[in-house]
C-alpha positions as CSV (number, residue, x, y, z in Angstrom):
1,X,-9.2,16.9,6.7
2,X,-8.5,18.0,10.3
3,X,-6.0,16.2,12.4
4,X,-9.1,14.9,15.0
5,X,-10.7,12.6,12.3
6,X,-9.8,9.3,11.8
7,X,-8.3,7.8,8.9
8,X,-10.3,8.0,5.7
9,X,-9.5,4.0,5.4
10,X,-10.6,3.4,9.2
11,X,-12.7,0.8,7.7
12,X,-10.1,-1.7,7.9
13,X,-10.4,-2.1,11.8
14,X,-12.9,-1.1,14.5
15,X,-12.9,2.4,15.6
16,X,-11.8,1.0,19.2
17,X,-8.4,-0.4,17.3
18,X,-8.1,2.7,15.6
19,X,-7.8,5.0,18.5
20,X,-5.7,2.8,20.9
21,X,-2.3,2.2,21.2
22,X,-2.8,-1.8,20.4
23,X,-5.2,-0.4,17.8
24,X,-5.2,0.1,13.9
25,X,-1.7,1.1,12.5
26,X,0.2,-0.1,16.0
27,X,-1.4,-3.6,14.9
28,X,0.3,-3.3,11.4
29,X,3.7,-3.3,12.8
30,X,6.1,-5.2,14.4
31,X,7.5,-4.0,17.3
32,X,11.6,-4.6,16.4
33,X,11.1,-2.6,13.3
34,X,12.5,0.5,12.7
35,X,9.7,1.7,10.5
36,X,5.5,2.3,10.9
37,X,3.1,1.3,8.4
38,X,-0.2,3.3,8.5
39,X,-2.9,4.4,6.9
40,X,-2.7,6.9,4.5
41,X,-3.4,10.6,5.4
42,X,-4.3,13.7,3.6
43,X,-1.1,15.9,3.7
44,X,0.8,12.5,2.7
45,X,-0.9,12.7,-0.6
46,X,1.6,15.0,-2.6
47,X,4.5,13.0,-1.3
48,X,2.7,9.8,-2.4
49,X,2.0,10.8,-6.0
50,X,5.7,11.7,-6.5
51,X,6.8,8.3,-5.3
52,X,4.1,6.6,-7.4
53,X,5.0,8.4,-10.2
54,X,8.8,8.0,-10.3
55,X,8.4,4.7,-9.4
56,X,6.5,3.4,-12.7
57,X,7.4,6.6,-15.5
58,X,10.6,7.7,-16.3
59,X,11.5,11.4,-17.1
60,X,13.6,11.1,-20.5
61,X,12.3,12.6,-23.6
62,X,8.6,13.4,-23.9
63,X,7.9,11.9,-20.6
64,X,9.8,14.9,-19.2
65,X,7.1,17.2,-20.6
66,X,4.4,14.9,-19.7
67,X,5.3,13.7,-16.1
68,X,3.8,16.5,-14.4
69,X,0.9,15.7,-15.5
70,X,1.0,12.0,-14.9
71,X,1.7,12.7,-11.3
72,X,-1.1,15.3,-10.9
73,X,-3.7,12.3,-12.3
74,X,-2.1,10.0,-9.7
75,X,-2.8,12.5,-6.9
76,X,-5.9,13.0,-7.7
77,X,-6.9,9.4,-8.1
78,X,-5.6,9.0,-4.7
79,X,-7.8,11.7,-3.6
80,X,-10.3,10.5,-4.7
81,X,-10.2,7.0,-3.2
82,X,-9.2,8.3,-0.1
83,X,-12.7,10.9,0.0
84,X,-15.3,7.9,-1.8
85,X,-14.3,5.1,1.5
86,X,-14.9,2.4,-0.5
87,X,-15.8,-1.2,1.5
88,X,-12.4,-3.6,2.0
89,X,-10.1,-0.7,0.7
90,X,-6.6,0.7,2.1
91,X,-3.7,2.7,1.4
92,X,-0.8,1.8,3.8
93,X,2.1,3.9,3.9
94,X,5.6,2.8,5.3
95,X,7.2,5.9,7.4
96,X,10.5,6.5,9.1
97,X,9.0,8.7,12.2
98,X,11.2,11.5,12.8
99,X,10.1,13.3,16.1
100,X,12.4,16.4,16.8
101,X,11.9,17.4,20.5
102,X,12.3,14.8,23.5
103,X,8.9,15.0,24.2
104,X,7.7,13.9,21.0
105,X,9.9,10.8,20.9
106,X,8.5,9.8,24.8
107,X,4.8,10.1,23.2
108,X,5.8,8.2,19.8
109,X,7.9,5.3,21.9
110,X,4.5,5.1,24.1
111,X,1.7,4.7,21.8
112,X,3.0,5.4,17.9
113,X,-0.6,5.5,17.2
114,X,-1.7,8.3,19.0
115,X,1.2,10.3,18.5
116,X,0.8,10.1,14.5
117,X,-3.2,10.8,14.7
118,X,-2.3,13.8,16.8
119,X,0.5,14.9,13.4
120,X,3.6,13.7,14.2
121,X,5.8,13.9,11.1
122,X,7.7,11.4,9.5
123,X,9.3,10.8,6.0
124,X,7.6,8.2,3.7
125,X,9.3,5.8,2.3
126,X,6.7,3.8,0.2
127,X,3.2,2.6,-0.2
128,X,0.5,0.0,-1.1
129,X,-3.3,-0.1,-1.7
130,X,-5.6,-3.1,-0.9
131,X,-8.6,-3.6,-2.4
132,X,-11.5,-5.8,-3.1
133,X,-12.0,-7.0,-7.2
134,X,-14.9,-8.4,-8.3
135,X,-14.3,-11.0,-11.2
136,X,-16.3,-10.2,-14.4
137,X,-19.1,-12.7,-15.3
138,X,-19.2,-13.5,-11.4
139,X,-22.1,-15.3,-9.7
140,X,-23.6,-12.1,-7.9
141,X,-23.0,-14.3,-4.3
142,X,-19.5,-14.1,-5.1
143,X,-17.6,-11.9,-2.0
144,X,-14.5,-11.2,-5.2
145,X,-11.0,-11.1,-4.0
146,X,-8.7,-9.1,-2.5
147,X,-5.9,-7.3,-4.4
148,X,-2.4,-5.5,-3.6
149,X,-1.8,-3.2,-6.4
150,X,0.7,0.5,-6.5
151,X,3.4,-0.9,-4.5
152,X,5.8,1.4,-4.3
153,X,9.0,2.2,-2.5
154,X,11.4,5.5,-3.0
155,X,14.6,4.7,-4.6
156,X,16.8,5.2,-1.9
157,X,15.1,2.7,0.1
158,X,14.4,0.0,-1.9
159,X,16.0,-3.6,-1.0
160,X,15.7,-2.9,2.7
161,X,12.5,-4.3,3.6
162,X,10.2,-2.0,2.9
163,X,8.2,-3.5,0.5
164,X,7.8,-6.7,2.7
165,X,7.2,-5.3,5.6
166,X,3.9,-3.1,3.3
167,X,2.9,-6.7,1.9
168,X,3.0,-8.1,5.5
169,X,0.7,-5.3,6.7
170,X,-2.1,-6.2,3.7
171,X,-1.6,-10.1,4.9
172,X,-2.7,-8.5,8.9
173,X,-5.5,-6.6,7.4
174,X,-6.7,-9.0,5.0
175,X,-6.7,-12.0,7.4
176,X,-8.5,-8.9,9.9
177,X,-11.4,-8.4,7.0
178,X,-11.8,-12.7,6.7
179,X,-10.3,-13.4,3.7
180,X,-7.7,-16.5,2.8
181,X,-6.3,-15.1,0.0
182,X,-3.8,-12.2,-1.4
183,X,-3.6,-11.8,-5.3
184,X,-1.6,-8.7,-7.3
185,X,0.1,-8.6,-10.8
186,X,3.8,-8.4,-11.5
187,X,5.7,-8.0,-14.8
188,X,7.3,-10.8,-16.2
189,X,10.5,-8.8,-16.1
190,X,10.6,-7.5,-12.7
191,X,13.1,-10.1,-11.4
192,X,13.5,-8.3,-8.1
193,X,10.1,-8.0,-7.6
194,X,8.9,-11.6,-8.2
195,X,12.1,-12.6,-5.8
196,X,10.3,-10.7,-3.6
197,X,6.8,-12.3,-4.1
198,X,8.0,-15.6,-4.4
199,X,10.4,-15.0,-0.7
200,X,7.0,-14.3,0.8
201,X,5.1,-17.4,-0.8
202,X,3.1,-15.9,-3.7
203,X,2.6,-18.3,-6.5
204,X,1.9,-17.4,-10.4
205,X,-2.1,-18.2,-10.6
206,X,-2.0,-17.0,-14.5
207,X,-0.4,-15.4,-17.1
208,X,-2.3,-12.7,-18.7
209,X,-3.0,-12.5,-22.4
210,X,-2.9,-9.5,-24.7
211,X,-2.3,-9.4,-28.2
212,X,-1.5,-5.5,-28.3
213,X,1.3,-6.4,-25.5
214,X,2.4,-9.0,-28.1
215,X,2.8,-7.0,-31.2
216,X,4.2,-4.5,-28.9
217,X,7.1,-6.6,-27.4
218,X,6.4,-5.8,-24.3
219,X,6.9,-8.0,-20.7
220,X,3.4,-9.9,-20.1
221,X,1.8,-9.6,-16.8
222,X,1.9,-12.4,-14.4
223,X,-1.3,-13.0,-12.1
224,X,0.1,-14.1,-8.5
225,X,-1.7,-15.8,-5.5
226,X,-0.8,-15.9,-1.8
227,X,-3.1,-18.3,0.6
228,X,-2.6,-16.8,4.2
229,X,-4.0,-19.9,5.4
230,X,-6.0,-20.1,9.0
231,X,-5.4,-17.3,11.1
């Protein structure tokens, strides 16, 4: 993917957004923060699949032997959604821009936007994906739902914001795309991530039922909901 085309997820704003200053992934962030969301690129892929993957599997035992592989699946899978475009569908990722020369910091004060679709670098801190479900059994009218799912943040950075400020850019971009509502699943265990869900008004829809889960003792899933309400 050369540097001159736009995002493979451009979908989720006009092409005029995209390529102005006030466009796209200068939209997505708020101007006293530190860090830039965006859309996800190709050379962030690699990066991406290593913080997905340490994020949910560990590397003790087996899973030592087996990780590699794990993480080449995830990049593939991103790959692959990142080449298909699929309607209502976005990987954001949360960077810390790190331009080297004075000129490059003039150009990514001025217009952050421009300056990372001509390559400026940065260092990735985490990432999110947004996309549309469709419930099963659905009346074919039905327009489904839109769902936050691989939320991830490097260790290192985790507990300063991060995260929220990924979930606040899937609020601006759903409540771009017309819908009312955010939903994504959390484990019943994950105390600091349902403090986090709860902070930002998500609210437990369902729990989910699975026998095998069960017998297995492990944490059920929890369905939450977030209304973003008019816009």
């Amino acid at each position: 993917m050369s540097t001159s085309r736009p995002d493979a997820l451009s979908a989720a704003c006009s092409q005029e957004r995209l390529e102005s200053s006030s466009g796209h992934d200068a939209a997505l962030n708020s101007p006293s923060s530190p860090l830039l969301v965006r859309t996800v690129r190709q050379h962030d892929l690699a990066t991406l699949a290593e913080i997905l993957a340490s994020s949910f599997h560990h590397q003790e035992g087996v899973m030592k032997w087996l990780y590699p592989l794990l993480r080449a699946g995830i990049y593939e899978d991103l790959k692959t959604r990142l080449y298909a475009k699929p309607k209502h569908y976005a990987c954001l990722v949360a960077v810390q821009p790190t331009p080297t020369a004075a000129i490059e910091r003039v150009a990514w004060q001025s217009s952050p936007a421009a300056w990372l679709q001509s390559g400026g670098r940065d260092h990735l801190l985490g990432t999110v994906e947004l996309s549309l479900k469709t419930p099963p059994f659905c009346s074919p009218r039905s327009h489904g739902y839109l769902y936050i799912s691989n939320l991830a943040v490097r260790a290192e950075y985790r507990r300063q914001g991060v995260g929220r400020q990924l979930l606040q850019a899937c609020e601006r971009i759903a409540a771009d795309w017309g819908f009312s509502n955010l939903s994504l699943h959390v484990l019943e265990n994950n105390e600091a991530a349902r403090r986090l869900y709860a902070a930002m008004g998500y609210q437990v829809q369902r729990v989910d039922v699975n026998p095998v889960i069960w017998l297995l003792g492990r944490p059920r899933q929890l369905l939450l909901r977030k209304s973003l309400g008019p816009h």
